[in-house]
Backbone as CSV, one residue per row, in Angstrom:
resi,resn,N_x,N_y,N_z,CA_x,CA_y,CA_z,C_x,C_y,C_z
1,UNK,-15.683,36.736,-80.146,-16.926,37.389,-79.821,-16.723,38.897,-79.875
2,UNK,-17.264,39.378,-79.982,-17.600,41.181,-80.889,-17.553,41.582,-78.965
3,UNK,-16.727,42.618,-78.642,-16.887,43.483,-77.335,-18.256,43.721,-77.014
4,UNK,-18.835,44.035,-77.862,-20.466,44.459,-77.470,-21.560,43.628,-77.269
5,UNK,-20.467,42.179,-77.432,-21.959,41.260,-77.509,-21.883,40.686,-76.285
6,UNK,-23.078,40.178,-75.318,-23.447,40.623,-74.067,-23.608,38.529,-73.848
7,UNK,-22.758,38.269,-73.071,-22.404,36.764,-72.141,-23.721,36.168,-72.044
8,UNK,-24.074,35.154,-71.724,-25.250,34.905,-70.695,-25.199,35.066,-69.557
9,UNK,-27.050,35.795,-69.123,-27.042,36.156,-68.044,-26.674,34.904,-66.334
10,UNK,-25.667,36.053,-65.590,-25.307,34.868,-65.088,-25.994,34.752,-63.819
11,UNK,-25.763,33.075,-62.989,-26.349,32.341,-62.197,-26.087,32.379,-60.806
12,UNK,-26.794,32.133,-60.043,-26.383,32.534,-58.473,-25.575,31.485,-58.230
13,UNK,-25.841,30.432,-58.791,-24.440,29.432,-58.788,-23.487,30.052,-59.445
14,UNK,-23.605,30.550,-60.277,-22.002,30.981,-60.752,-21.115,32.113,-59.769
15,UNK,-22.363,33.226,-59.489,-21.585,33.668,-58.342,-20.921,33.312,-57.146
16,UNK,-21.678,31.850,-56.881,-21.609,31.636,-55.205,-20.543,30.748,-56.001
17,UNK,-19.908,30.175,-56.860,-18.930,29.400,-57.474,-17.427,30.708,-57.277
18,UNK,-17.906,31.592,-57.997,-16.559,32.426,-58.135,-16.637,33.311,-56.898
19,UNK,-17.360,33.653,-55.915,-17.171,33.986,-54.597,-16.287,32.591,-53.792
20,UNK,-16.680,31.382,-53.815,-15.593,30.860,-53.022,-14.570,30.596,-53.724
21,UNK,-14.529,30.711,-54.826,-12.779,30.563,-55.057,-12.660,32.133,-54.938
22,UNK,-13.144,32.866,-55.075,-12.256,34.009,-54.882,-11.598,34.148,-53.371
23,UNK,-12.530,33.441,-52.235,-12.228,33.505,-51.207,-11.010,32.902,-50.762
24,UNK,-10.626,32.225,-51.811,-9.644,31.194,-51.249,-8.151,32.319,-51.618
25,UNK,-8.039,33.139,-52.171,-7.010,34.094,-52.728,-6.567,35.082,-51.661
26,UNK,-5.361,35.546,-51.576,-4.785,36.108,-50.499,-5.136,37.883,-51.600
27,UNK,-5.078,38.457,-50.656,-5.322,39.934,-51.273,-4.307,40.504,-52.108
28,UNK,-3.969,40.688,-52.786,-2.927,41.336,-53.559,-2.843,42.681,-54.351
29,UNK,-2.594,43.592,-54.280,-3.325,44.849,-55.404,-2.650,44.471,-56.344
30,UNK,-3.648,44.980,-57.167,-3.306,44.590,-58.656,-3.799,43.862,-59.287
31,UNK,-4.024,42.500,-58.007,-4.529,41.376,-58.525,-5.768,40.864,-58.221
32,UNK,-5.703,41.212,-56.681,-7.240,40.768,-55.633,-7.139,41.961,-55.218
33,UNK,-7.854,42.762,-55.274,-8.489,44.268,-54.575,-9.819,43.908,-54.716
34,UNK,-9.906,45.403,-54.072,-11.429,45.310,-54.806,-12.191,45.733,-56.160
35,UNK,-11.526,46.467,-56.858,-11.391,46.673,-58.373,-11.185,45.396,-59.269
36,UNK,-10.438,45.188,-58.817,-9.859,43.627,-59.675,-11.047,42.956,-59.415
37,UNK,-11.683,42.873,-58.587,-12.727,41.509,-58.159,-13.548,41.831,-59.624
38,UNK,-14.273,42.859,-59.575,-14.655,43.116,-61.253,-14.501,42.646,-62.027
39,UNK,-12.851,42.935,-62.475,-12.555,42.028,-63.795,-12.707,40.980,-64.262
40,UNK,-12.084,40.352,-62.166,-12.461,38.875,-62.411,-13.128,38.015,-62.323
41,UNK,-14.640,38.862,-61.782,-15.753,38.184,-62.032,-16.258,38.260,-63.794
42,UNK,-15.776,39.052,-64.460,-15.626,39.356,-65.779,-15.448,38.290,-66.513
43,UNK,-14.004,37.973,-66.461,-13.284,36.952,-66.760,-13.898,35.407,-66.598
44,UNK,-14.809,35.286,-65.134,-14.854,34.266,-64.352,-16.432,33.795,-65.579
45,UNK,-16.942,34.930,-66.153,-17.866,34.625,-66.979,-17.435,34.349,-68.446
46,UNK,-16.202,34.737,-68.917,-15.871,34.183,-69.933,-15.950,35.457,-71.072
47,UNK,-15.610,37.127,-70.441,-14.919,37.726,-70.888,-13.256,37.490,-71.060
48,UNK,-12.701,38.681,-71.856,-11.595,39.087,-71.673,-11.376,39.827,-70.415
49,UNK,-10.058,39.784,-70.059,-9.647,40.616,-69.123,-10.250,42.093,-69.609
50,UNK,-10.922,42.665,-68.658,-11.517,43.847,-68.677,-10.069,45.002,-68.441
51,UNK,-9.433,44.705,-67.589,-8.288,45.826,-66.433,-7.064,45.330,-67.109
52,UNK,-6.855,44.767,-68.367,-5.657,44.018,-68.454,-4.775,45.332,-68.521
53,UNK,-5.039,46.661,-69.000,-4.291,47.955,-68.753,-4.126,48.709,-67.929
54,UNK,-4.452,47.773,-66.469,-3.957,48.105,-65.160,-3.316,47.252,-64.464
55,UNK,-2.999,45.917,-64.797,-2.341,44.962,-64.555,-0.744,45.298,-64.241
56,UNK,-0.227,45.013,-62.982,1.392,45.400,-62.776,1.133,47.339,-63.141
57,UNK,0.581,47.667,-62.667,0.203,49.164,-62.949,0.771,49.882,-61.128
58,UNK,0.298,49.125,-60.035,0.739,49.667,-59.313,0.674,48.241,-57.930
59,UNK,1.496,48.642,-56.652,2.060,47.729,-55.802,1.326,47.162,-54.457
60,UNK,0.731,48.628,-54.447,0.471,48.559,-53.187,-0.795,49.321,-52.924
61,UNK,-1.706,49.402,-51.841,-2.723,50.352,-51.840,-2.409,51.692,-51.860
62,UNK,-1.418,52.284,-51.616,-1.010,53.885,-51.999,-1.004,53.878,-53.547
63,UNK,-0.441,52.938,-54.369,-0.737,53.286,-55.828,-1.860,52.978,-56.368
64,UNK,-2.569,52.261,-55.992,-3.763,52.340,-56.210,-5.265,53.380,-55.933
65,UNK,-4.975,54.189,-54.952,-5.280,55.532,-54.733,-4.842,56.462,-55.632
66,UNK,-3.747,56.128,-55.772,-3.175,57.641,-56.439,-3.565,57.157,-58.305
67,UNK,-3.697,56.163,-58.379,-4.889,55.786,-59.904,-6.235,56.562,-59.694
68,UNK,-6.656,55.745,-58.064,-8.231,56.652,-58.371,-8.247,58.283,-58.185
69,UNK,-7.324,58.644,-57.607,-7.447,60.194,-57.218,-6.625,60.889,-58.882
70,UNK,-5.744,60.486,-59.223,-5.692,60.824,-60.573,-7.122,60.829,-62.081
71,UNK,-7.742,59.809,-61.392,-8.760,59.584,-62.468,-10.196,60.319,-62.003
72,UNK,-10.550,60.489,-60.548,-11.116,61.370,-59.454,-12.304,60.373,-58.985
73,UNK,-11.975,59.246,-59.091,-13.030,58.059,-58.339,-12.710,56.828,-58.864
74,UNK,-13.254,55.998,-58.516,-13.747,54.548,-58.919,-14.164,54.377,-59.991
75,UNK,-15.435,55.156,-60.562,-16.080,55.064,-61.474,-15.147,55.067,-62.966
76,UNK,-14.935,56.314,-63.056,-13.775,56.582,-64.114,-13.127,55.582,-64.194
77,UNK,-12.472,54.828,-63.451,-11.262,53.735,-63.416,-11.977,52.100,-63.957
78,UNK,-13.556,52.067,-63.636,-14.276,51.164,-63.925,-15.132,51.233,-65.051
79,UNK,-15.660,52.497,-65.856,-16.251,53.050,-67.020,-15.531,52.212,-68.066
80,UNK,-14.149,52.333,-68.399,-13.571,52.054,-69.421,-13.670,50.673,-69.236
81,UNK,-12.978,49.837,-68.547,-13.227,48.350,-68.489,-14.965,47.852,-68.483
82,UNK,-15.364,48.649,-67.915,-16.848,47.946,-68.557,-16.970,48.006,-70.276
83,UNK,-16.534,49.086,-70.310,-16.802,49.497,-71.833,-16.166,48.139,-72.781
84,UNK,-14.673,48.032,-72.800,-14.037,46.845,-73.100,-14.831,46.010,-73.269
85,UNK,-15.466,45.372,-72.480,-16.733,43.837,-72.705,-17.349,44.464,-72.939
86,UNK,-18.446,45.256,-73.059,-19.384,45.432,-73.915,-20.992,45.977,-71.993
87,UNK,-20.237,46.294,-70.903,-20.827,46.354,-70.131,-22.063,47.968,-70.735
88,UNK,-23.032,47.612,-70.127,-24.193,48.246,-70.160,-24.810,49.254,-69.296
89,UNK,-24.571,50.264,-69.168,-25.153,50.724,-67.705,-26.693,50.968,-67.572
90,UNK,-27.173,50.549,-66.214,-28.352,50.117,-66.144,-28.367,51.083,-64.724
91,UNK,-29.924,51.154,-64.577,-30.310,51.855,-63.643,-30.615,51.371,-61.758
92,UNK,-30.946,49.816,-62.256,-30.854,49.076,-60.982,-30.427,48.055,-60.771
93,UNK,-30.011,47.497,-59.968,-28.510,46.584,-59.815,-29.624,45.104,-60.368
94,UNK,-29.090,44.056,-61.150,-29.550,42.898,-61.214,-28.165,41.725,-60.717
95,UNK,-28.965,40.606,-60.840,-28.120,39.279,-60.282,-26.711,39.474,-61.455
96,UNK,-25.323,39.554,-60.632,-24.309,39.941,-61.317,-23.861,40.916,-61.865
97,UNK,-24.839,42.066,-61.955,-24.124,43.110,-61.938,-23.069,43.955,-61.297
98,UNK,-22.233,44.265,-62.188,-20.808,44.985,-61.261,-21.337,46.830,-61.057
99,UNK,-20.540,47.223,-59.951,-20.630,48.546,-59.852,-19.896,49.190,-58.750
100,UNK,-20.115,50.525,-59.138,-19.252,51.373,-58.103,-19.777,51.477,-56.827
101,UNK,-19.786,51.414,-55.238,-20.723,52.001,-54.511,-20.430,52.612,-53.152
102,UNK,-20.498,53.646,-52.612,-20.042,53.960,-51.616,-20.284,55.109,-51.601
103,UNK,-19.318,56.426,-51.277,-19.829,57.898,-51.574,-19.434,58.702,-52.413
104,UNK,-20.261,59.791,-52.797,-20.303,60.036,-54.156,-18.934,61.503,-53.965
105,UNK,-18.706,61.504,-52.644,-17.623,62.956,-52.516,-16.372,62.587,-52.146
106,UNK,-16.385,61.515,-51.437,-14.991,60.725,-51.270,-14.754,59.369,-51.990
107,UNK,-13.833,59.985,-52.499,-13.471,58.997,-53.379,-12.467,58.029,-53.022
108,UNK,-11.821,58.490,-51.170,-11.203,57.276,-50.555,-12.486,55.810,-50.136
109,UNK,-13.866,56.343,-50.254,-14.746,55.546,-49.500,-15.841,55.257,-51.283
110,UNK,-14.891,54.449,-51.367,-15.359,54.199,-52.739,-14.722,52.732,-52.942
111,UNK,-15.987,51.871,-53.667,-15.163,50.217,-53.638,-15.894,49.911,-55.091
112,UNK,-15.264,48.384,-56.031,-15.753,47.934,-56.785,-16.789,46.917,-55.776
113,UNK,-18.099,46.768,-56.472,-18.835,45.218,-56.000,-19.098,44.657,-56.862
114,UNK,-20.318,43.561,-56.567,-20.855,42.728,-57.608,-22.339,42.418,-57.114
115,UNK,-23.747,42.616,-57.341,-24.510,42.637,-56.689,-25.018,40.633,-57.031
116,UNK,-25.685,40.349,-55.634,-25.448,38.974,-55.815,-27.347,39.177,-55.907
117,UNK,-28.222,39.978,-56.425,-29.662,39.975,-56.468,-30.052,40.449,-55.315
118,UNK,-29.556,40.454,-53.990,-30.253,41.162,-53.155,-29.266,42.420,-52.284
119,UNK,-27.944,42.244,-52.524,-27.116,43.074,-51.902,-25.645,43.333,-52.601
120,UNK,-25.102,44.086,-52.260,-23.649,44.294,-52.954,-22.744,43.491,-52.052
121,UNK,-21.677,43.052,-52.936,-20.649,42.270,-52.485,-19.634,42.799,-52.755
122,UNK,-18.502,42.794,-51.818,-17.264,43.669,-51.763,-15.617,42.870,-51.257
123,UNK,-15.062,42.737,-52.245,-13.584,41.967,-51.810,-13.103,43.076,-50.779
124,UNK,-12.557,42.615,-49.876,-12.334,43.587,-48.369,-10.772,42.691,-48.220
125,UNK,-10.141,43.030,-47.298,-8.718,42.269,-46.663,-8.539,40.892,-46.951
126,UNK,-9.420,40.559,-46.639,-9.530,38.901,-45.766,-10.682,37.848,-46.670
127,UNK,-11.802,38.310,-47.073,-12.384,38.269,-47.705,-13.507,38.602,-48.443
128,UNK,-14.812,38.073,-48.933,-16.077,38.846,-49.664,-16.585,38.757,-48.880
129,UNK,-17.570,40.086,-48.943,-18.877,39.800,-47.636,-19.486,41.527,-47.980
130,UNK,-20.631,41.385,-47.686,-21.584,42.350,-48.210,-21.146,43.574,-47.862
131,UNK,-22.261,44.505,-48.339,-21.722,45.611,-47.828,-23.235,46.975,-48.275
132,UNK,-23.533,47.335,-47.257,-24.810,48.634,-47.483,-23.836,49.720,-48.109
133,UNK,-24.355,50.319,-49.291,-23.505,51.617,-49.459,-24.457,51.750,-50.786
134,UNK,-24.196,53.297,-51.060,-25.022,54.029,-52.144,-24.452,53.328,-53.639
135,UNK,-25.456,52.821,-54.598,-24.800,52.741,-55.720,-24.224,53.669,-56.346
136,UNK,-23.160,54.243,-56.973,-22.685,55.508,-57.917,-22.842,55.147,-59.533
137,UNK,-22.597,53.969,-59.978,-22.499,53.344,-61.285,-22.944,52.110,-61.196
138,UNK,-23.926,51.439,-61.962,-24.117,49.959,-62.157,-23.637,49.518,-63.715
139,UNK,-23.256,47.850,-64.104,-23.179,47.751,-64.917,-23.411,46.461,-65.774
140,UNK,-24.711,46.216,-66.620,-24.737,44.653,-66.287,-23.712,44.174,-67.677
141,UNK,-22.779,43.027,-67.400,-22.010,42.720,-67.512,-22.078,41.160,-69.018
């Protein structure tokens, strides 16, 4: 399939499918963050790995900061992997769309989500669970 050519749009079953298995995953950076959740809701639709050029990239949440503060947010770090699949940026969040959201000056208070149609969803410690915060980037997927 051509990078640019765009999945079917996906299903609140599919989310509420790849939200509980995601739930079932212990946190890992690299692997389960909250960046990664992106990819692998990406993936979970039947892209390519979006982040596969951040994969084993760094260990721990200090290297993973020092990615976003090198790159100077979230966004930057998530632009290119959208780009990879063929992501779209759109102006208001729809069912499955991924995006950046949190604040637009700190870039420690900055997370990947996934909007499930009525709210953003955010891989956290322990597990997914919503989250109020400003969109910075949307991207439908």
């Amino acid at each position: 399939m051509a990078a640019h050519q765009r999945k079917s749009i996906p299903t609140s079953a599919q989310l509420a499918a790849f939200i509980q298995d995601h739930n079932t995953r212990a946190w890992r950076p690299c692997q389960v963050d909250c960046c990664m959740f992106l990819a692998s809701w990406a993936m979970w639709l039947g892209h390519p790995d979006p982040a596969a050029h951040l994969r084993g990239t760094y260990t721990d949440d200090d290297g993973f900061r020092s990615i976003i503060a090198q790159a100077g947010g979230v966004e930057p770090v998530v632009q290119p992997c959208a780009d990879t699949i063929g992501g779209r940026r759109i102006e208001r969040p729809r069912l499955g769309a991924i995006g950046v959201i949190g604040s637009p000056t700190n870039i420690q208070r900055q997370w990947g989500a996934i909007f499930d149609g009525n709210r953003w969803l955010v891989r956290f410690r322990d597990n997914v669970a919503p989250m109020t915060a400003r969109a910075l980037a949307i991207w439908e997927i």
